[in-house]
N, C-alpha and C positions, 0 to 999 in steps of 0.2 A: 504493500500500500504506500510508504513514503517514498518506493522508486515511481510508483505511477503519479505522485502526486509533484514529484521531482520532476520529472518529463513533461508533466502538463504546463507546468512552470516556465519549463525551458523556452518550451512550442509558443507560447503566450510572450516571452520577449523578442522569440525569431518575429513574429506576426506584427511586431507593434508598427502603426503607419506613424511615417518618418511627417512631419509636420513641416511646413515650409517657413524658414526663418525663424526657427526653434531651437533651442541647442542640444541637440542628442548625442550618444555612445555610442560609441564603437563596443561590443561586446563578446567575451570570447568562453568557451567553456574546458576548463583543464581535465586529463582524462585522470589525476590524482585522486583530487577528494571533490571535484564536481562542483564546483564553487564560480560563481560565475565574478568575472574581474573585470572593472570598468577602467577604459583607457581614457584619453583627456579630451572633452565635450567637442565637437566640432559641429560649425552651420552652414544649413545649406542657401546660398542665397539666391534668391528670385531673379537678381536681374541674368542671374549665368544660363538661366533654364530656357529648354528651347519645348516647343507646340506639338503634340501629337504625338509622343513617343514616351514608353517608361521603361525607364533603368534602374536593374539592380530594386525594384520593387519601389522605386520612386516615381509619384505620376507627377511629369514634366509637364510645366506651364509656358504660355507663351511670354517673351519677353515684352516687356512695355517700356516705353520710352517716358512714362510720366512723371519718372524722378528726373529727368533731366530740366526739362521746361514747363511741364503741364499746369502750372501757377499762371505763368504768362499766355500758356492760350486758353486758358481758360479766362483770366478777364479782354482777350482781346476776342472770344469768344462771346463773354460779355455787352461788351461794344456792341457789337455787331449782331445783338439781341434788343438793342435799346435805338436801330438805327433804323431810319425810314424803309420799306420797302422797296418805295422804286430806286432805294442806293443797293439795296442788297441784290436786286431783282439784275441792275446793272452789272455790280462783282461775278453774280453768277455767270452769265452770257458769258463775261470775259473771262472769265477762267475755263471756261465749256468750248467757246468756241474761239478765244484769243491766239492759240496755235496756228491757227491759218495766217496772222498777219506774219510770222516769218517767212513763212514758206511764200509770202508776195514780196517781202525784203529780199531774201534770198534772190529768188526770180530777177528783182530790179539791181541787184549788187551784179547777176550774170551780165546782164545785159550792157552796165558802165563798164565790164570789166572788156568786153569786147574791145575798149578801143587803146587797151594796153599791152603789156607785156603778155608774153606766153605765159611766166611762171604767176601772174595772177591769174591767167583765165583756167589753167591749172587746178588752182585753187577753187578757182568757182565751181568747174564742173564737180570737183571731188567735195565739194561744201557738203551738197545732200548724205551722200553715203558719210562722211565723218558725223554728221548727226545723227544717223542711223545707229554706226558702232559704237557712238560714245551712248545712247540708249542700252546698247543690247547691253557694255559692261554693267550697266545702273542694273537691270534686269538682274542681271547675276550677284550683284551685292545685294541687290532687296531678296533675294532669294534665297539668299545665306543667311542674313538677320533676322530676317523674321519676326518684325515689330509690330504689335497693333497698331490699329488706328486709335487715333485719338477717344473718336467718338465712341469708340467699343469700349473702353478698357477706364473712361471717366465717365460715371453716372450723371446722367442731368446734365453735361454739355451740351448746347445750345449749336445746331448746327444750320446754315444758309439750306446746303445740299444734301440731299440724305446719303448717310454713313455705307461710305462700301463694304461687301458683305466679307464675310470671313475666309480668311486668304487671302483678301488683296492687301498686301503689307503694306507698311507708310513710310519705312526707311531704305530710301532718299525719295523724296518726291520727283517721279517721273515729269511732271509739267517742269517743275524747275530743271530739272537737268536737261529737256530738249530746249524750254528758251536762254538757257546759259549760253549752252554748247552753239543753238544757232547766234546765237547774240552774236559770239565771238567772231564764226566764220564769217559773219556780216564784217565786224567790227575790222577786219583784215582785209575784208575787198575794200569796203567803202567808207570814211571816216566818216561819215554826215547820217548814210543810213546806219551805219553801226552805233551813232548814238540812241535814235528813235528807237534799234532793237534793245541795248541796255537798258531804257526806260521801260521799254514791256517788256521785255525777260524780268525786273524788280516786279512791275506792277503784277507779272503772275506768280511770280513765287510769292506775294504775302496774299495777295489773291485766296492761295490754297490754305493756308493758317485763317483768315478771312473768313470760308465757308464752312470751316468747321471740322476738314479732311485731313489737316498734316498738324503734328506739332513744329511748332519754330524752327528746332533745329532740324530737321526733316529737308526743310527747303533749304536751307543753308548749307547742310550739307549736299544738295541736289544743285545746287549754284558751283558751291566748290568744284564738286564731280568734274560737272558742263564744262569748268573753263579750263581746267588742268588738263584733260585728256584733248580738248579742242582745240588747244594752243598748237602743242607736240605735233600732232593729226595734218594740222592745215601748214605748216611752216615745210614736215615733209610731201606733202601734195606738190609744191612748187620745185619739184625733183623731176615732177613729168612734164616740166615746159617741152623738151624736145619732141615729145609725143603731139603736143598741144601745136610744133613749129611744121609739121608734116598734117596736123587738119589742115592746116592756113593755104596749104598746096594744094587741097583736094577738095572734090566737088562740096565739101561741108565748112567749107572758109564761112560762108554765112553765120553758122554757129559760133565760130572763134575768133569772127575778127566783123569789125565794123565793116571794111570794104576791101 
């Protein structure tokens, strides 16, 4: 009877659930005299923990970013709880459908770029796909982190647009890092349109903290992203002027050269 009552014992410390942000034991059992020895408390923290998977009898949580900023977007969540509609009704559009005005910068940066060098028009062509790849890497870091949305993970936050559903992670915002990254490539053809896109590249990354969808640093760090990898990208694009000097021969001079 005190072996079975010693075993049930045991089984009942194997079974205990590990609590998150709690300080628990390591715990070992000696085959001597059966005594069980506790080693020195150790915690598991929340923010290390990743969505959807358990290990070693721990069920893992998703990571949130709301120790980082979520004070700040929640009153700037706030704001924008206490502000007119047709202001908020405005933010929305532009954050929804604000992406298209690069892609008309873009366009118009090819167009002046026609009547210069090879190693900018170069650049121009290769503009689109460098915003594309500086995308897909964002893609692969939001894929790896694994951060909620804002909206999910703070109750009673106050949102413009409704909350994307579960999965769609919020670290680095995708809007910011495509208007970063074109901002840049603009910023590089053409100095007058490259300022108008750094004005809307800013206006949609806070755009996104705005409706309710990213914390702060989500876009900040989506701004970061865009211009690091955009820089690098478009400075080697101007490697294929010579390619660019053999259209200007061929029946497609129209496309790379003004005349």
């Amino acid at each position: 009877t005190t072996a079975l009552r010693r075993a049930v014992r045991q089984e009942r410390l194997y079974q205990r659930p590990l609590a998150i942000g709690q300080a628990t034991t390591n715990t070992h059992i000696t085959s001597n005299d059966d005594h069980i020895h506790q080693t020195r408390p150790r915690r598991v923290s929340q923010r290390i923990l990743r969505s959807g998977t358990a290990r070693w009898g721990v069920t893992v949580l998703a990571f949130s970013g709301s120790d980082v900023d979520g004070g700040l977007y929640l009153r700037i969540t706030r704001l924008a709880s206490h502000t007119p509609t047709v202001l908020n009704d405005v933010v929305s559009y532009w954050t929804d459908f604000g992406l298209g005005v690069f892609a008309v910068l873009m366009v118009a940066a090819w167009w002046q770029a026609r009547e210069h060098d090879s190693a900018r028009m170069a650049r121009a062509l290769a503009a689109p796909l460098i915003v594309v790849l500086v995308y897909a890497a964002d893609m692969v870091l939001k894929s790896a982190v694994h951060e909620r949305r804002p909206c999910q993970t703070l109750p009673g936050a106050y949102t413009v647009e409704a909350c994307p559903g579960t999965g769609d992670w919020s670290f680095p915002s995708n809007h910011a890092v495509i208007a970063a990254s074109a901002a840049v490539v603009i910023w590089l053809l053409n100095r007058a349109l490259g300022v108008v896109a750094a004005v809307a590249a800013l206006a949609m990354a806070a755009s996104r903290v705005w409706v309710g969808v990213h914390y702060p640093h989500d876009v900040v760090a989506g701004v970061l992203l865009g211009v690091l990898l955009a820089v690098p990208l478009m400075l080697a694009a101007g490697r294929a002027a010579p390619w660019v000097e053999r259209l200007r021969t061929s029946p497609l001079r129209p496309v790379v050269a003004r005349r």
